[in-house]
N, C-alpha and C positions, 0 to 999 in steps of 0.2 A: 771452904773458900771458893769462890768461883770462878778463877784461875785453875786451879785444882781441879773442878770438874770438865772446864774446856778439855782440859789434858786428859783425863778418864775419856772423855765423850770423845774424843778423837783419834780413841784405838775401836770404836764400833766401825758398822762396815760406813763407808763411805757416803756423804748425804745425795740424794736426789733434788735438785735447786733448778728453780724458776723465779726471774725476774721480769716484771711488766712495768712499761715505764706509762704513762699519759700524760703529755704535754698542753698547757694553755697560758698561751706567751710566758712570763717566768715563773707560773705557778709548775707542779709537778706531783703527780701522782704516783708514789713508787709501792710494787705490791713486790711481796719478796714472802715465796714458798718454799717448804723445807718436808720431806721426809726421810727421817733416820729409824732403819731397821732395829728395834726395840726403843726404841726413844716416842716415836710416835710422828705427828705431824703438827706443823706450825704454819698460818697463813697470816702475817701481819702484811697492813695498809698502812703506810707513810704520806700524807698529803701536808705536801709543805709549799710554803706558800710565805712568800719573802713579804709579802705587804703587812704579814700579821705584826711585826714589831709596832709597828705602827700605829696600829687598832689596840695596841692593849696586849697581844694575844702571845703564845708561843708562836715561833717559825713554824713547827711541826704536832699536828695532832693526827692521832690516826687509832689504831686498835689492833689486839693481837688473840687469833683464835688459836687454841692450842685444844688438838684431837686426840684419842687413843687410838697406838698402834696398831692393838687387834681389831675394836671396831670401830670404828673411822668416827665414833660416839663425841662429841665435842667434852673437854674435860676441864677448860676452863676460858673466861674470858678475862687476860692478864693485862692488867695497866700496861697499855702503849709508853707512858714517859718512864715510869721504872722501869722495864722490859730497856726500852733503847739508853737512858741512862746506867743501867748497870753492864747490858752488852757491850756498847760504846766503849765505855771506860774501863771493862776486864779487858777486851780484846786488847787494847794497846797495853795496860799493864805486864799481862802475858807477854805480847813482844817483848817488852822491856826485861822484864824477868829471865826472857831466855838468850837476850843478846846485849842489855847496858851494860859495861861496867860494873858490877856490885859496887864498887868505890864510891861511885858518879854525888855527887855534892849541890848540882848547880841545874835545877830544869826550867826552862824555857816555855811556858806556854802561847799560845799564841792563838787570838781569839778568847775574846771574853765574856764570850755570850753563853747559853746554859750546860754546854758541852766545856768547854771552859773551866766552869765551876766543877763540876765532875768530874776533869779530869785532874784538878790542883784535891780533890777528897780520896781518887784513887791513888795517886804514885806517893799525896802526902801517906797513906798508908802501909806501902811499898818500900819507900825510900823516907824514912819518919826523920832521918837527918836532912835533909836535903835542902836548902832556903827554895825559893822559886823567883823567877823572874815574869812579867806579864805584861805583854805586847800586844796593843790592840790600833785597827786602822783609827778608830776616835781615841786620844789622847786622854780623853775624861773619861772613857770607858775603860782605860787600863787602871787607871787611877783609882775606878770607883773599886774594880777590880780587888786590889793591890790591898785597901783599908779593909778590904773583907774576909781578909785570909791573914793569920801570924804568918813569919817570915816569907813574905811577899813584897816586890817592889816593882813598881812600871819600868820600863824601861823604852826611849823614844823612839829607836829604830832597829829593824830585827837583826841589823849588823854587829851592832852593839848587844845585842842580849847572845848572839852567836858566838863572840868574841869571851862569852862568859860558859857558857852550859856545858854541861854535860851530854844533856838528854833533852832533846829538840821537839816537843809536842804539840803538833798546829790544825786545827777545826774553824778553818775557813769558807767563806763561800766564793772564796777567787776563782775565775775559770783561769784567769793567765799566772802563771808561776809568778812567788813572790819568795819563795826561796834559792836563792843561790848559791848552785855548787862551791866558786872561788872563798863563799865563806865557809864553810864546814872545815875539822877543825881535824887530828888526826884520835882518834878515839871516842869521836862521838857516837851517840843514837838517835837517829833524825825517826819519829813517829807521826807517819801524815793519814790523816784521819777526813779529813774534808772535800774533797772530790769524791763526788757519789756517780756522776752522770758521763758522760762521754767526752762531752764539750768544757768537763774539768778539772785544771792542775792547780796543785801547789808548789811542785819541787819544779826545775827548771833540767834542762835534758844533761847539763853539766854533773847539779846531784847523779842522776842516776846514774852515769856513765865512772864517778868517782865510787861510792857505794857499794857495800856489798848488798845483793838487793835480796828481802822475804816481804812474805804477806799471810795475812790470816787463809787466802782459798785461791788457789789459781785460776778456780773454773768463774768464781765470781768477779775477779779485777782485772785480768786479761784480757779479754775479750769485750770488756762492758763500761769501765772505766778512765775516762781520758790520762788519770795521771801514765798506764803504762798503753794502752790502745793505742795512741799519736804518736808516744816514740816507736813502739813492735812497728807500725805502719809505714815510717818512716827509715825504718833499720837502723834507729839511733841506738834501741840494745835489739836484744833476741833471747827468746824466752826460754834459752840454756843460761841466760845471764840468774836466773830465779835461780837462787839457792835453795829454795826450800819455802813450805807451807807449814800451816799447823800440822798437820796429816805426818809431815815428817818429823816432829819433834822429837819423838822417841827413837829417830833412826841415827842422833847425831849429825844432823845439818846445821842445827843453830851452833853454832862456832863462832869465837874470837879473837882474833892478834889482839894484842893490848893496842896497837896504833888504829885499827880495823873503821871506817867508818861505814857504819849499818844503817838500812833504810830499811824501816816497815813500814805496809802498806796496810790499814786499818780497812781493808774494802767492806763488813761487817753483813756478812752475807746472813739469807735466812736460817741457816743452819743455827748462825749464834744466836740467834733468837729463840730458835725453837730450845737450846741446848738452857739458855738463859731463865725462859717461860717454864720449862722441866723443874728444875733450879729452884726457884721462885715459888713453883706450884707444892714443893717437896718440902720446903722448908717452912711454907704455911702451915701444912697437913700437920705437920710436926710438930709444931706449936701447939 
């Protein structure tokens, strides 16, 4: 399972990560490098580009080169949309795995576009009880949503699907927060995935300030990231507020009060990719 190897891959030593952004008014070029001492090297390209819905097209195409460790020899070239759809959606299932409720009944997605769909195949996996709720800014797209998925329903405003959830899962491309603190709930798990860039939030500074806060990588969402970048900046928290990374899973940081509400931060660095493309490459071979 590839939760399972997150967790393996993140007792090796510590990844080595570069991120390059290139901007051309709301298009975006994002390149995200990775090397892990016996894992090897990972260099995938992200060029997303918001007009593509429009043309037909995915939001994001791009491509993912995956090297060997010893000689830097290229070892494969891994489907860019599997690579990011299955990293995407393990990374938050992990969160969930190590901080929801086991109980949790009710999750909340939010955004219904293709990350969306992969993340109602991942926790429907996880959580195989679970109904889902599905919230999208177009009402017809939650809708369309909703028909495509057993136990799935829209729901009109994220107040209302808050008012029900559990487990809070939202892949957006908001720059201005559209989650609010005052709504969360005493036990939930808020999972925000969709702020990749500096210039953007999901959760509003209340969330983080009520939350207990983790993330998939410190080195990658901290410094790089608007959801926590603006508040550190601001002294809205302080980066003693971080409870914990992947890195520390096996130390006992992921922790729960049964009231506790938890916020992960899905920042999706190139380590998980490269950890993902590994993954991916191993279980072809095997085949």
């Amino acid at each position: 399972m590839l939760t399972d190897a997150f967790l393996e891959d993140h007792k090796r030593p510590k990844a080595e990560i570069g991120d390059t952004f290139l901007y051309r008014r709301d298009d975006t070029m994002l390149t995200r490098s990775a090397w892990i001492d016996g894992l090897g090297i990972a260099v995938k390209t992200a060029n997303i580009m918001p007009g593509n819905p429009g043309r037909g097209e995915p939001l994001i195409h791009g491509a993912v080169n995956l090297y060997d460790d010893t000689t830097g020899l290229l070892d494969a070239i891994v489907d860019f949309h599997l690579v990011t759809k299955w990293k995407t959606a393990g990374d938050s299932v992990l969160g969930a795995r190590l901080l929801a409720r086991p109980d949790s009944e009710v999750i909340l997605i939010c955004g219904a576009g293709t990350v969306g769909h992969s993340l109602r195949e991942a926790y429907g996996a996880v959580f195989p009880n679970a109904r889902f709720l599905i919230w999208n800014r177009s009402p017809e797209g939650a809708k369309t949503f909703a028909d495509q998925h057993e136990k799935t329903e829209a729901v009109a405003t994220l107040e209302e699907g808050y008012a029900q959830a559990d487990i809070v899962t939202s892949a957006t491309m908001t720059t201005d927060p559209i989650h609010m603190g005052k709504w969360a709930r005493p036990g939930q798990h808020i999972d925000v995935i969709g702020a990749y860039r500096p210039d953007m939030r999901e959760v509003d500074d209340e969330m983080l300030t009520r939350a207990h806060l983790y993330m998939d990588s410190r080195d990658t969402v901290l410094d790089h990231i608007g959801e926590f970048k603006d508040p550190l900046a601001r002294g809205v928290i302080s980066r003693d507020d971080v409870q914990g990374d992947l890195y520390d899973a096996d130390k006992g940081f992921f922790t729960r009060e049964p009231d506790d509400i938890t916020l992960y931060k899905n920042g999706g660095g190139a380590h998980l990719d490269l950890m993902t493309s590994r993954y991916i490459l191993k279980a072809w071979q095997e085949r």
